[in-house]
N, C-alpha and C positions, 0 to 999 in steps of 0.2 A: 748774507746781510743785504738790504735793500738799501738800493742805488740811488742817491737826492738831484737835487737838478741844482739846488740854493749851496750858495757856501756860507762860509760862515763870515760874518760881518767884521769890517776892518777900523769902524768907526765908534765912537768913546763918549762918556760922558754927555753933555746936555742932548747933542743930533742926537745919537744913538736914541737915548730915553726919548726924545720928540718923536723919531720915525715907528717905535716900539707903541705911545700911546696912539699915535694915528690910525694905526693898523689895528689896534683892538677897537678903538671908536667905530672903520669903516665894518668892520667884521668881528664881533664879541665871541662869534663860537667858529668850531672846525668841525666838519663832521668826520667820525671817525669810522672806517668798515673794521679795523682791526676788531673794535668792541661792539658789533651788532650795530652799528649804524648811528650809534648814541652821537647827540652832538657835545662837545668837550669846549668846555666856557674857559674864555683868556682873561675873565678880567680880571685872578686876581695871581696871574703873573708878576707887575709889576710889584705887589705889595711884600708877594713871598720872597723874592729875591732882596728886598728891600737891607735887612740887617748881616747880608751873606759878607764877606772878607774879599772872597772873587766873583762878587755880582756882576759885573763888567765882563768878566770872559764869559760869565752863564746866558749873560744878555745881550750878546754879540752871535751867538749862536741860536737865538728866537727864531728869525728866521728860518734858520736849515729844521729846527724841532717842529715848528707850523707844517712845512713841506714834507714832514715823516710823518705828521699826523694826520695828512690827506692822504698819504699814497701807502705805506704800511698794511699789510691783511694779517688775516689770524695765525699765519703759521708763521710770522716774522714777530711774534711779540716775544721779547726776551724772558722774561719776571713778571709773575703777578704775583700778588703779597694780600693777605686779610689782616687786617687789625680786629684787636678784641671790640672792638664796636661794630662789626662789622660790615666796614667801610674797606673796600678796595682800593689798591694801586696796583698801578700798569707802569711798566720800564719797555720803552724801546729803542733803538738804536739803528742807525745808517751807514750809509756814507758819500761823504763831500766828492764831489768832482773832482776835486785836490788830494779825496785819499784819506780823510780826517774822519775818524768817529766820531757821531752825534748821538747823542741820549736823551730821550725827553720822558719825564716823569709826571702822570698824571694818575692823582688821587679824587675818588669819590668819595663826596662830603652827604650826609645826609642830614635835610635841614626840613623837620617835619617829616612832611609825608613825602617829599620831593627828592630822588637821588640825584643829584647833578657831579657829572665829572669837569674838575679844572686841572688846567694845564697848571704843575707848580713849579718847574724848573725846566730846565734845557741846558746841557753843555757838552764841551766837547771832552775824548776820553783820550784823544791823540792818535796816534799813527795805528792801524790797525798789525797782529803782531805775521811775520811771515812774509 
């Protein structure tokens, strides 16, 4: 499993979501090697976490998920999955300097003739086992 350098965030509510839109305003996309070099759009992180129960822990861990989807390559991807439309998603996973699995799940939407990947989640899965 591939080693992060980011942990995951200790901060809640309004800061949290402020430093989270910041960071997509200065940077909208990440480029990714895991997936051929495609670049993976953040902006509609904020919206898909939006109606989650534990959006706050998913979104405290953006960070460390941003930092797995720079540095990740093809033989570190966990799960890729085809939907009957055939739109792909991609599951990968790290770990914190602290030892903490990270997950970041990123689905391709196709809009037209355009495939675009967005980041739709990120969270942590806890103490890795062993």
């Amino acid at each position: 499993m591939l080693k992060l350098k980011t942990e995951i965030s200790s901060k809640q509510g309004v800061a949290l979501n402020r430093d989270i839109k910041e960071y997509i305003q200065r940077r909208p996309k990440v480029m990714c090697k895991a997936i051929n070099g495609r670049p993976v759009f953040l902006t509609k992180f904020l919206e898909a976490t939006h109606g989650r129960l534990d959006r706050t822990r998913r979104r405290q861990s953006f960070f460390s998920g941003v930092d797995l989807l720079r540095t990740v390559k093809p033989e570190d991807m966990s799960n890729q999955f085809k939907a009957f439309s055939g739109e792909l998603s991609f599951e990968f996973q790290g770990i914190t300097p602290k030892g903490e699995v990270v997950g970041a799940h990123v689905r391709e939407e196709i809009e037209g003739k355009n495939r675009r990947l967005y980041l739709i989640s990120t969270f942590p899965k806890g103490k890795p086992a062993g």
